[in-house]
N, C-alpha and C positions, 0 to 999 in steps of 0.2 A: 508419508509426511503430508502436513496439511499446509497451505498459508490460504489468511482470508485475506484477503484488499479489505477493509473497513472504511468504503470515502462516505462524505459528506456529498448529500446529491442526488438527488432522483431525475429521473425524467431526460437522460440523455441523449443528445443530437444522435439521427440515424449513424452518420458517420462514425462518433465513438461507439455505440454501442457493437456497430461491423469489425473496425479495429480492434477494438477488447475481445468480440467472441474471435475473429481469422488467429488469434495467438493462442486464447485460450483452449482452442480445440486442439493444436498439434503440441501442448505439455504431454509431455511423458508421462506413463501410468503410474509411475512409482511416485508421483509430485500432482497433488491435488488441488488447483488453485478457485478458490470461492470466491466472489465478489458479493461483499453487502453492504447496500445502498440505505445510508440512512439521511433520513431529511432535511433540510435547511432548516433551523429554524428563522423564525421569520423574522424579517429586516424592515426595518422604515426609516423615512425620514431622520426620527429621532427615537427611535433605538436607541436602546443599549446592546455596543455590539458585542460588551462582555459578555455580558448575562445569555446574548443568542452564542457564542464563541462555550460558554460552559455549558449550557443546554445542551449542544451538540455531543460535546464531550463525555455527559453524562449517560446520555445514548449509546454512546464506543463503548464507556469503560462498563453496561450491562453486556454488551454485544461482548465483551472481550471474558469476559467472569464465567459466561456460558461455556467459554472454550477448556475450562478445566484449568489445575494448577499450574499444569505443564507448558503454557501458552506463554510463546515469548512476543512479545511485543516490541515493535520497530518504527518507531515516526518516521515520515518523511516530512521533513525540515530544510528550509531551505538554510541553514545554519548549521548543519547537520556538518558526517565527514562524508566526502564525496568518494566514490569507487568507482574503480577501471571495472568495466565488463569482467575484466579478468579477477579483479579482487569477488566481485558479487558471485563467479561462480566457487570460487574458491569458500566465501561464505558459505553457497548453499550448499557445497558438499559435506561442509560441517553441519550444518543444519540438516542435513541426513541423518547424519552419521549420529547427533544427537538424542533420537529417540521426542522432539521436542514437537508440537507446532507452532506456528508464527501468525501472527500477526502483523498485517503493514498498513499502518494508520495514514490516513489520505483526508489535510482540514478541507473546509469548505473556503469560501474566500477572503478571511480573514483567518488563515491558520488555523493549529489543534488547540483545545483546551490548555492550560496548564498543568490542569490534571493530567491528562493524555501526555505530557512532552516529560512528564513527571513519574509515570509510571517505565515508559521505553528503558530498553536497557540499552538499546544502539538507538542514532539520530544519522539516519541519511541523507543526504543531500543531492539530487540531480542532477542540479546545476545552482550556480549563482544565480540563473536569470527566473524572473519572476513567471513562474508557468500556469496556463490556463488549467484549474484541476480536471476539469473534463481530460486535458492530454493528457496528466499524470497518468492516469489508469491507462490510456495505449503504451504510455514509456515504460513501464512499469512494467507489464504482463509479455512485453516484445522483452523489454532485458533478461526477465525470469527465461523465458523458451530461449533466449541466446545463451543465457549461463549455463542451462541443461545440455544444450549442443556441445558447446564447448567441453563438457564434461565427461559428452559422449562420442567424442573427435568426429564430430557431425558436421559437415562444411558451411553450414548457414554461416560459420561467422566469419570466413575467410571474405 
């Protein structure tokens, strides 16, 4: 099984990019987690943060087309339904067990496209609280190797 992170974002602080890779190296071999970093587009004064909010979008939903029929798609939303660790692995063991890959779309700072929140078949949720996306992808890839553990009565999560 595959899942990509698709955030909104280049150019990350040393610090995420050590927290993103210390998780994504001890995933399980059976669970392949990709991270693709696609651009900002650019913001000004008087932008349109639409028009930059669909640009973006437009970018995911090539990034996501590439992934074949089979690719499920999953926003993170802060409106989204929120999951215990325990439900998330409980997810991924279906998402095994599916034969599918995933998709976990990550906006930029003003949220996903409409298109993007429009395609998802699931809308996740974090938290309530408004998160910096740079953390997203640390919370993100540390909950993914927790739900695995859990799956694999691995003591990380005690």
């Amino acid at each position: 099984m595959r899942i990509r992170i698709i955030a909104v974002g280049t150019k990350m602080p040393d610090w995420v990019e050590a927290g993103y890779a210390e998780y994504a190296k001890r995933m399980p071999r059976d669970v392949t987690v990709e991270m693709v970093e696609l651009p900002l587009a650019q913001r000004s004064k008087n932008s349109d943060i639409a028009k930059a909010m669909e640009k973006e979008g437009e970018a995911m939903l090539a990034v996501i087309e590439k992934g074949g029929k089979d690719e499920q798609v999953i926003a993170l939303e802060v409106k989204g339904k929120p999951w215990s660790t325990e439900q998330l692995a409980e997810n991924l063991a279906g998402w095994k067990m599916s034969g599918s890959n995933y998709s976990l779309l990550i906006g930029g700072p003003d949220g996903l496209a409409p298109a993007c929140l429009a395609l998802a078949t699931i809308k996740w949720s974090l938290s309530p609280l408004t998160l910096p996306h740079p953390l997203v992808r640390i919370l993100v890839i540390e909950q993914l190797y927790r739900a695995c553990t859990i799956l694999q009565n691995h003591p990380y999560h005690k």
